[in-house]
C-alpha positions as CSV (number, residue, x, y, z in Angstrom):
1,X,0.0,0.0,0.0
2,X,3.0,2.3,1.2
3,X,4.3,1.9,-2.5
4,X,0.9,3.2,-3.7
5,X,0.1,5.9,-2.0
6,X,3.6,7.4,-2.9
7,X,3.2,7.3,-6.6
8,X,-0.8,9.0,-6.1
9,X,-0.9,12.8,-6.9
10,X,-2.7,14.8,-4.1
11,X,-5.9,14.4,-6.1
12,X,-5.9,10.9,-6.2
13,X,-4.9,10.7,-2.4
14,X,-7.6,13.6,-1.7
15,X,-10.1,11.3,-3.6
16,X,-9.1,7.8,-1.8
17,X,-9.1,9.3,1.6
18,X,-12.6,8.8,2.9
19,X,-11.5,4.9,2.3
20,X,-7.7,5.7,4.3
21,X,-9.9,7.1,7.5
22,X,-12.2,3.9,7.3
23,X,-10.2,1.5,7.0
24,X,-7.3,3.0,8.8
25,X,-6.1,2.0,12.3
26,X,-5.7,5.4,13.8
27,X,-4.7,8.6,12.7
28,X,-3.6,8.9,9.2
29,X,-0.6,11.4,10.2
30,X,0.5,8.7,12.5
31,X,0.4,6.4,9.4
32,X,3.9,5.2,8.4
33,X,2.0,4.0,4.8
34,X,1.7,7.7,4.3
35,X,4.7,9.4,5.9
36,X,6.8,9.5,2.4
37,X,3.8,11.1,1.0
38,X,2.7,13.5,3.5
39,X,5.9,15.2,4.1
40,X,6.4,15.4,0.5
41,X,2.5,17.4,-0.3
42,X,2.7,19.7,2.7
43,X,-1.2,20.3,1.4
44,X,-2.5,17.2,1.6
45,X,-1.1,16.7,5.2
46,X,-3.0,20.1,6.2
47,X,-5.7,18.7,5.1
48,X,-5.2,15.1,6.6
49,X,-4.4,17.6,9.7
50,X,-7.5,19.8,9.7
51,X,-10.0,16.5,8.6
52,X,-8.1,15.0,12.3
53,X,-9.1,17.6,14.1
54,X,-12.4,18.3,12.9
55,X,-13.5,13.9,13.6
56,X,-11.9,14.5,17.2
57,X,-13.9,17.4,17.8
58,X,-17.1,15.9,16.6
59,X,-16.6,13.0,18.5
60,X,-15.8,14.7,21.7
61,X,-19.2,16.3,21.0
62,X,-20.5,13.2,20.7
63,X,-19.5,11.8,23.6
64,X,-20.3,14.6,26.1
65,X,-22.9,14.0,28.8
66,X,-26.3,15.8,28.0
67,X,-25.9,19.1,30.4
68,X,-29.0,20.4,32.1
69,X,-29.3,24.3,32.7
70,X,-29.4,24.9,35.9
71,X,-32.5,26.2,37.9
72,X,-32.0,29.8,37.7
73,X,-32.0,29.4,33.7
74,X,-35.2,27.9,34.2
75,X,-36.4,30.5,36.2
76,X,-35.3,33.1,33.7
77,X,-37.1,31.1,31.0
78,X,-40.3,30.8,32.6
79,X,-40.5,34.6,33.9
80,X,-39.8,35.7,30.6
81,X,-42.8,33.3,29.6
82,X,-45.3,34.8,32.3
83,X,-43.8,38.2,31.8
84,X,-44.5,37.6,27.7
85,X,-48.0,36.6,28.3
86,X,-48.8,39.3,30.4
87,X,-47.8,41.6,27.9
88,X,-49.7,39.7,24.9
89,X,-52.9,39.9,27.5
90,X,-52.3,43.5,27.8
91,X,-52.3,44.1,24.0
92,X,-55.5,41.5,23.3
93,X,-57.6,43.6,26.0
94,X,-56.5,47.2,24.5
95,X,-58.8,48.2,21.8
96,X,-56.6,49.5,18.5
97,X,-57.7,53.5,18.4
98,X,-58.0,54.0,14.4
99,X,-58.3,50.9,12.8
């Protein structure tokens, strides 16, 4: 594979790499298939780089517990529903002078 990937252009590599990250066994930088051919298309290793980053970020997202607000951004939400209302009341009871 090693003597494949060194002969791709950086479109062929750019094309085959949805198949590297599945079938790969960690990260792709970390890859010693594709060392030769990442330090020698600087690009294609930013973009091996940003592609990293952006799957770990995702799957810290991912793997975050679900966070509850806490009570006094309930509060906040359910005085601004009451105080909301009110208002809407107000302006259903108030005849509209000219219309």
């Amino acid at each position: 594979m090693a003597e494949l990937v060194e002969k791709m252009t950086p479109a062929e590599f750019e094309q085959r790499l949805p198949e590297f990250f599945a079938t790969g066994t960690g990260k792709i930088s970390d890859d010693p298939r594709f060392e030769a051919f990442l330090t020698e298309h600087p690009d294609s290793a930013a973009l091996v780089r940003d592609l990293q980053y952006i799957a770990a970020a995702a799957s810290d997202l991912m793997n975050k517990e679900d966070i509850e607000p806490s009570d006094s951004v309930w509060q906040n939400i359910q005085s601004g529903l009451k105080s909301s209302s009110t208002t809407t009341d107000v302006l259903a009871a108030k005849p509209l002078d000219g219309i």
